[in-house]
C-alpha positions as CSV (number, residue, x, y, z in Angstrom):
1,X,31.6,100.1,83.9
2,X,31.2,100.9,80.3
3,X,32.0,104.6,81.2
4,X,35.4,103.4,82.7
5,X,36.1,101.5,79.7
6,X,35.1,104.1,76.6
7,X,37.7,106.6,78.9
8,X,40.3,103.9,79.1
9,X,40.3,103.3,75.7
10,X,39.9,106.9,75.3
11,X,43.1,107.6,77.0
12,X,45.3,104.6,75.6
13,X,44.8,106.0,71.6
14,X,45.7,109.7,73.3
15,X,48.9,108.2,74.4
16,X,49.4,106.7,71.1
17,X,48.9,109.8,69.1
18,X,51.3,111.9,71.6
19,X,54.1,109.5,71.1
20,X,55.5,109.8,67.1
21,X,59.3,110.2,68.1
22,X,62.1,107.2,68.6
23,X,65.4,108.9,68.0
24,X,67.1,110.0,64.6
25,X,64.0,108.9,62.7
26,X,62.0,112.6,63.1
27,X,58.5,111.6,64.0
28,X,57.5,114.5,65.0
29,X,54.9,115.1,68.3
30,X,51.9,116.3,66.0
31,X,49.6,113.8,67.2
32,X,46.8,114.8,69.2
33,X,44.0,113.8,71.9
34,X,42.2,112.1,69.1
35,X,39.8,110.0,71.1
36,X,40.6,112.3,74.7
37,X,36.3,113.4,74.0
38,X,35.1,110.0,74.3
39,X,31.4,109.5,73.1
40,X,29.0,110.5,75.7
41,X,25.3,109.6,75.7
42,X,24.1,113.2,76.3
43,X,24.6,116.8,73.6
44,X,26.2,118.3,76.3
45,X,29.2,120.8,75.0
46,X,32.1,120.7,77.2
47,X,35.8,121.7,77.0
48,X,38.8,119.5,77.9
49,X,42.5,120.6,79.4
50,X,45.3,117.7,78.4
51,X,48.7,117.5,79.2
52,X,51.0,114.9,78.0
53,X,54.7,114.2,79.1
54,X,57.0,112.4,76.7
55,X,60.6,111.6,77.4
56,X,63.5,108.9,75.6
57,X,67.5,108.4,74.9
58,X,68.3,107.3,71.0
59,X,71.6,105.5,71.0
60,X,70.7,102.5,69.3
61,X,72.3,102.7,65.9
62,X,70.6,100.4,62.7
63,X,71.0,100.2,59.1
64,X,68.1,98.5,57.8
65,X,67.3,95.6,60.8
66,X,71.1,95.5,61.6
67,X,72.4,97.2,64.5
68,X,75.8,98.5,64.4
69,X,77.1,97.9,68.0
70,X,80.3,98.9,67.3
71,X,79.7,102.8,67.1
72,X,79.0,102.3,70.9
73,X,82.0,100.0,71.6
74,X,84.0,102.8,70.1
75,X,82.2,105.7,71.3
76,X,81.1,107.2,68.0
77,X,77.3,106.8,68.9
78,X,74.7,109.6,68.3
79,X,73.0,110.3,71.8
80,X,69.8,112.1,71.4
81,X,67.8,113.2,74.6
82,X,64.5,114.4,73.6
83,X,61.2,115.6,76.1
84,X,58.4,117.3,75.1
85,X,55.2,118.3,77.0
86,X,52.0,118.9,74.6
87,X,48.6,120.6,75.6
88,X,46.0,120.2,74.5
89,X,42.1,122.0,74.5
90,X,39.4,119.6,73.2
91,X,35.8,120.9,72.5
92,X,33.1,118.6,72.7
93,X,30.3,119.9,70.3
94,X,28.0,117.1,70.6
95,X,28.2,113.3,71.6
96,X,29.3,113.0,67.9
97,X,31.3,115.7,67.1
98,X,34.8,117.4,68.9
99,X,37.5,120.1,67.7
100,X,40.5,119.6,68.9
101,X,43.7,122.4,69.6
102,X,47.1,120.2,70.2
103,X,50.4,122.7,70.8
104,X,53.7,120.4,71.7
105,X,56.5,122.1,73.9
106,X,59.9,120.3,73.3
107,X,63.4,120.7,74.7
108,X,65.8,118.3,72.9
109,X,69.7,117.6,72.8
110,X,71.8,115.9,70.3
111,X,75.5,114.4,71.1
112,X,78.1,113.2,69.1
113,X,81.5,113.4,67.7
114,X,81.2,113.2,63.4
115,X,79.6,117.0,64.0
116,X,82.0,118.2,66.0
117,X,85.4,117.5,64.8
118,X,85.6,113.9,64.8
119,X,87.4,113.8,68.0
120,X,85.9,115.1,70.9
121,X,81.8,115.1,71.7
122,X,80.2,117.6,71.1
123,X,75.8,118.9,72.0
124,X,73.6,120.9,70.7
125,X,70.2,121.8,71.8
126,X,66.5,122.9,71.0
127,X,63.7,124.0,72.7
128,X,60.8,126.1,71.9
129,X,57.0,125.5,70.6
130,X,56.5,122.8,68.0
131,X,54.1,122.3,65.5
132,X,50.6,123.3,66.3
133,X,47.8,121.1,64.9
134,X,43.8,122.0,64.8
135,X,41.9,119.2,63.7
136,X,38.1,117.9,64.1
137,X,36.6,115.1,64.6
138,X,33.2,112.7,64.1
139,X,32.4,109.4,65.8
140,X,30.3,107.1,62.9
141,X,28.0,105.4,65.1
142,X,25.2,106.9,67.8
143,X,27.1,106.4,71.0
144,X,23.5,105.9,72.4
145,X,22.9,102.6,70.6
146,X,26.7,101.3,69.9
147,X,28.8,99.1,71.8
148,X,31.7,99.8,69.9
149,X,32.6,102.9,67.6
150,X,34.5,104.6,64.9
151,X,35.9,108.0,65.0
152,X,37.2,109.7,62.0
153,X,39.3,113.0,62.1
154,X,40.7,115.3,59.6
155,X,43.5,118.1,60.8
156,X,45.6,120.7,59.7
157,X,49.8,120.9,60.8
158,X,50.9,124.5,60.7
159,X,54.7,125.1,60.6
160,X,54.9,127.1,63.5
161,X,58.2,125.1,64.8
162,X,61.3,126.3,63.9
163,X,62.9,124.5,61.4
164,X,65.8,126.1,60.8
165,X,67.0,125.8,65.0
166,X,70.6,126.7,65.2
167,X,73.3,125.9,68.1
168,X,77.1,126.3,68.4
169,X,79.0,123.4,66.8
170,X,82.0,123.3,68.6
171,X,86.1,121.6,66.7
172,X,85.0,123.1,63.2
173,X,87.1,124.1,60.2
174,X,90.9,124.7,60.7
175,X,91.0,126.3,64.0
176,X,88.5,124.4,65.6
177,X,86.8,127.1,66.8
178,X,82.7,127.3,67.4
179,X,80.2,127.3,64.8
180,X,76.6,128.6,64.5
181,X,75.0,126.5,62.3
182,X,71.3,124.2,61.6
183,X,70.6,122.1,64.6
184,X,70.3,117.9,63.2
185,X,66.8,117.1,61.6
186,X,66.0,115.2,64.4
187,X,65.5,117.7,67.1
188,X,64.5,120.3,64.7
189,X,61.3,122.1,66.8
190,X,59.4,121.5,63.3
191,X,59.7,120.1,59.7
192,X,58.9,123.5,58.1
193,X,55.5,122.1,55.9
194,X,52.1,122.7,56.4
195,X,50.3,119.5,56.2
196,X,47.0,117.6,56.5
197,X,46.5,114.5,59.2
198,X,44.0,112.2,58.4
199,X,43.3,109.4,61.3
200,X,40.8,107.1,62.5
201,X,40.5,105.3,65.7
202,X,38.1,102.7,67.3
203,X,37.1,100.3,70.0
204,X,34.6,97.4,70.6
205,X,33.5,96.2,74.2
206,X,34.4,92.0,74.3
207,X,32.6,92.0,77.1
208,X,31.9,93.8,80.4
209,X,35.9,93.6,81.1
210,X,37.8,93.7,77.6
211,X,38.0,95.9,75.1
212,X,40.1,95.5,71.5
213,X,41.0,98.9,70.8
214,X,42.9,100.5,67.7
215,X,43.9,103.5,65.5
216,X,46.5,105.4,62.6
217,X,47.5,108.2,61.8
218,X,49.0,109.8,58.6
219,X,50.4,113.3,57.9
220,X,50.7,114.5,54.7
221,X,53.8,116.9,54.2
222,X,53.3,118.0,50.4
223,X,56.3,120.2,50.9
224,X,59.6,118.7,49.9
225,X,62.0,120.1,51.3
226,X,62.6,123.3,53.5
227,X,66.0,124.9,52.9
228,X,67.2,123.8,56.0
229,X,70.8,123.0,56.1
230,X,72.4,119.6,56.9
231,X,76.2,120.2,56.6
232,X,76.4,116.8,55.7
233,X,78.1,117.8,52.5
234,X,80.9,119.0,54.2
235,X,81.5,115.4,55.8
236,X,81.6,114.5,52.2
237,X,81.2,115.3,48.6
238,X,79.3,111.9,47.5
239,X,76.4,113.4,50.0
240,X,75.9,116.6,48.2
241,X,72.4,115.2,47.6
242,X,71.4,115.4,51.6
243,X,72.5,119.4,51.6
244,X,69.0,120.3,52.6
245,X,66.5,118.8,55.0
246,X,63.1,116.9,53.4
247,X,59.6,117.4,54.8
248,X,58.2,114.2,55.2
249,X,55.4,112.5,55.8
250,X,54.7,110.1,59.0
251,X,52.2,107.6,60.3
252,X,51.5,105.9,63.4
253,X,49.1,102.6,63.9
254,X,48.3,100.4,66.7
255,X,46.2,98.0,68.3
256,X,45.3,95.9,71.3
257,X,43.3,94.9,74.5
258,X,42.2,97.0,77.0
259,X,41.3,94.8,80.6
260,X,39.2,96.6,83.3
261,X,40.7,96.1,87.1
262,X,37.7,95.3,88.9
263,X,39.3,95.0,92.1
264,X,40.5,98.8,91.8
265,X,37.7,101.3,91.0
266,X,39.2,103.0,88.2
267,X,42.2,101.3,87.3
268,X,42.6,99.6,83.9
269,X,45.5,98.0,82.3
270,X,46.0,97.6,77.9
271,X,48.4,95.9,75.9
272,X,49.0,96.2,72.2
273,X,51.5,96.8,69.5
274,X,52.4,99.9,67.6
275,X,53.9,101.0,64.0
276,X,55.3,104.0,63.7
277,X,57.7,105.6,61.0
278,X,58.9,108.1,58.1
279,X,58.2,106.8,54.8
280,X,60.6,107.0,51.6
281,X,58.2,108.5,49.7
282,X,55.8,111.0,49.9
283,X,52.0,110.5,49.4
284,X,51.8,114.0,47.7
285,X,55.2,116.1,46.5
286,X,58.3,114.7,45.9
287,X,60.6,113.1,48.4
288,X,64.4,114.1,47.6
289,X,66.8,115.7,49.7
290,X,68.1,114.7,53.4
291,X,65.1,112.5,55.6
292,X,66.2,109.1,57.4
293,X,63.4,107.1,56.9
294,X,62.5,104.1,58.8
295,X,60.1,102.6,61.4
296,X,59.6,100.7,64.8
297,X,57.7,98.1,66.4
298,X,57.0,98.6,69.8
299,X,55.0,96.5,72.3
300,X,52.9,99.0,74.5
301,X,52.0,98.3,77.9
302,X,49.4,100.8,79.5
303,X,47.9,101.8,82.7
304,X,45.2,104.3,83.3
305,X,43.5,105.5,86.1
306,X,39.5,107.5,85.6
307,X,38.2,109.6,88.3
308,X,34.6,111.3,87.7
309,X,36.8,114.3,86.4
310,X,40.5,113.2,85.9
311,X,41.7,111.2,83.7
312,X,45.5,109.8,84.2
313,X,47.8,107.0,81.9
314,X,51.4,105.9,81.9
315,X,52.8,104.4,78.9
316,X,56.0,102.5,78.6
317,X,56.3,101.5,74.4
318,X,59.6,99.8,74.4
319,X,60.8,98.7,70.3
320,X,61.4,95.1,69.2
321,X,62.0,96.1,65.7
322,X,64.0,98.6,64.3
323,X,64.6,99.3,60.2
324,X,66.4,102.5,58.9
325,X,65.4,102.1,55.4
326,X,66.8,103.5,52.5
327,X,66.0,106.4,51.5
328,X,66.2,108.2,47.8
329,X,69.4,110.1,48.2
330,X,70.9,106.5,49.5
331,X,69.6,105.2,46.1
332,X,71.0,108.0,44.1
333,X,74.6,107.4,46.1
334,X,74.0,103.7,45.1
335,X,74.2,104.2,41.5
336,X,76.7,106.8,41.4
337,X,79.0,105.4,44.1
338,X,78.4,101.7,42.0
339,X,77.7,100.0,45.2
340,X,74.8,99.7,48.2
341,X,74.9,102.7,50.2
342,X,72.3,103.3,53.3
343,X,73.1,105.4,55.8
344,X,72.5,104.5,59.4
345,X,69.9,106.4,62.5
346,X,70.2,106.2,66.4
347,X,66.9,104.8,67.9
348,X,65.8,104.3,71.5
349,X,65.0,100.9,73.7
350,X,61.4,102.8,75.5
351,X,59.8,105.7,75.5
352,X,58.0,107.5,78.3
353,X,54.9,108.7,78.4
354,X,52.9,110.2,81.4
355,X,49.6,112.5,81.1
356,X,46.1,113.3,82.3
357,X,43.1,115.4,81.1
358,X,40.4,117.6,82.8
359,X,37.3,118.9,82.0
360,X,36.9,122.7,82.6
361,X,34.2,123.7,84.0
């Protein structure tokens, strides 16, 4: 039973950590399989295989907690559609130590009608490899003696997404003709920066049949910006400040309970909460330039099914709370405009998330 539960809980913080995006706000799938090597009593290397599905729509439009409703009575909504499929190679060193290789796949498409004349919609696309992480990781406690534990891990982000993605914009300039140009920020393939994730992630048996269960994540993006264009200037001149795109930092937390079906060999079932978001300023480096920062709380609902060798979950976060906050260049704009500006980003009701893992033999 204990075995079920240590993979269950294993599996729900792997589909936490594979599920940092929610529309305009660009929280980027550079999370990994933290927890997918979940302690084992023995020293037995091993290697893993994960695959994890991600899917959502961003239409939703907020500024701050306040949703604008009419951009989709009048049709001038931002549509995002954005799926991604990251893999993942996990090496169990020892029952307290793992390495971890996470490389995201995504294929992403922005509509909308400000970028493309004003008039008529308009999509772009992206797809390609995202950014790859490496990162290793430690459990605190001897898995051996602990009913609960405490894993810490410590990663690198290397910018090996484009960031500079570029698609036809179609109605620009006087004769409304098609233009290559920068892809939006949000379905950039990366953010251009190398950073540094730091995270930590734990569970503690209740009893035979619960579990509390919970984890963060932080990337730190030292970089501040990446030359990527925005063309937002060319809407106009009081956003000369967002010309270029930012490289921020994210973060993802969460917690819950985890409940073992013990009328179904295998099956378990987890609900918690989740935080995740781009902040408006940087832990390291400076923070100017074009981000839309902001966060969501989600409610997460989880089911997972363990074989001996197979691992599957389906995860269904859906948000309750939505905040674009804002940013610096909305702060600069305030004082020079002499009123409160804060721009506004398209969010989605529920993500989709689908995956399992195998060991390779």
């Amino acid at each position: 039973m204990k075995k079920y539960f240590t993979i269950t809980i294993s599996l729900i913080l792997f589909v936490a950590a594979r599920t940092l995006a929610q529309g305009c706000i660009a929280i980027r799938s550079t999370g990994g399989a933290s927890m997918l090597a979940h302690p084992e009593k023995d020293d037995e290397k091993a290697w893993t295989f994960s695959a994890s599905a991600r899917y959502f729509r961003s239409f939703r439009h907020f500024s701050g907690s306040v949703e604008n409703k009419s951009r989709q009575t009048n049709g001038s909504e931002v549509i995002n559609h954005q799926a991604s499929l990251d893999l993942g190679i996990t090496r169990t060193l020892s029952n307290r130590w793992s390495l971890l290789l996470d490389v995201p796949v995504l294929d992403n498409s922005r509509s909308s009608k400000y970028e493309h004349g004003g008039t008529e919609r308009g999509v772009t696309h992206s797809f390609g490899i995202g950014d790859i992480r490496f990162a290793a990781y430690a459990w605190l406690f001897d898995p051996k003696k602990s009913r609960g534990n405490i894993q810490l891990g410590l990663g690198i982000k290397l910018p090996t997404g484009d960031y500079d993605y570029k698609d036809y914009w179609t109605n620009i300039g006087p004769d409304k003709t098609k233009e290559l140009r920068d892809v939006d920020q949000s379905i950039q393939l990366g953010d251009g920066g190398t950073g540094f994730t730091v995270e930590a992630n734990a569970f503690y048996h209740l009893s035979p049949a619960l579990t509390v269960y919970g984890d963060g994540y932080y990337l730190i993006n030292p970089r501040e910006q990446n030359g990527a264009r925005t063309y937002r200037e060319t809407l106009s001149p009081n956003l000369a400040n967002e010309a270029i795109c930012s490289v921020p930092d994210q973060y993802m937390f969460r917690t819950g309970f985890a409940y073992s079906i013990a009328a179904i060999k295998g099956f378990a079932v987890a609900a918690g909460v989740k935080l995740e978001g781009i902040p408006v300023n940087d832990l390291v480096g400076g923070s100017g330039d074009f981000r839309r920062p902001g966060y969501i709380w989600s409610g997460e609902p989880t089911l997972t099914y363990s074989t001996k060798n197979i691992n599957f979950y389906l995860s269904v976060p859906f948000a309750f709370y939505r905040n674009r906050t804002q940013s610096n260049t909305d702060k600069e704009n305030s004082i020079t405009q002499g009123k409160h500006v804060q721009g506004d980003a398209a969010f989605a009701d529920y993500v989709i998330n689908a995956g399992f893992s195998i060991p390779l033999k």
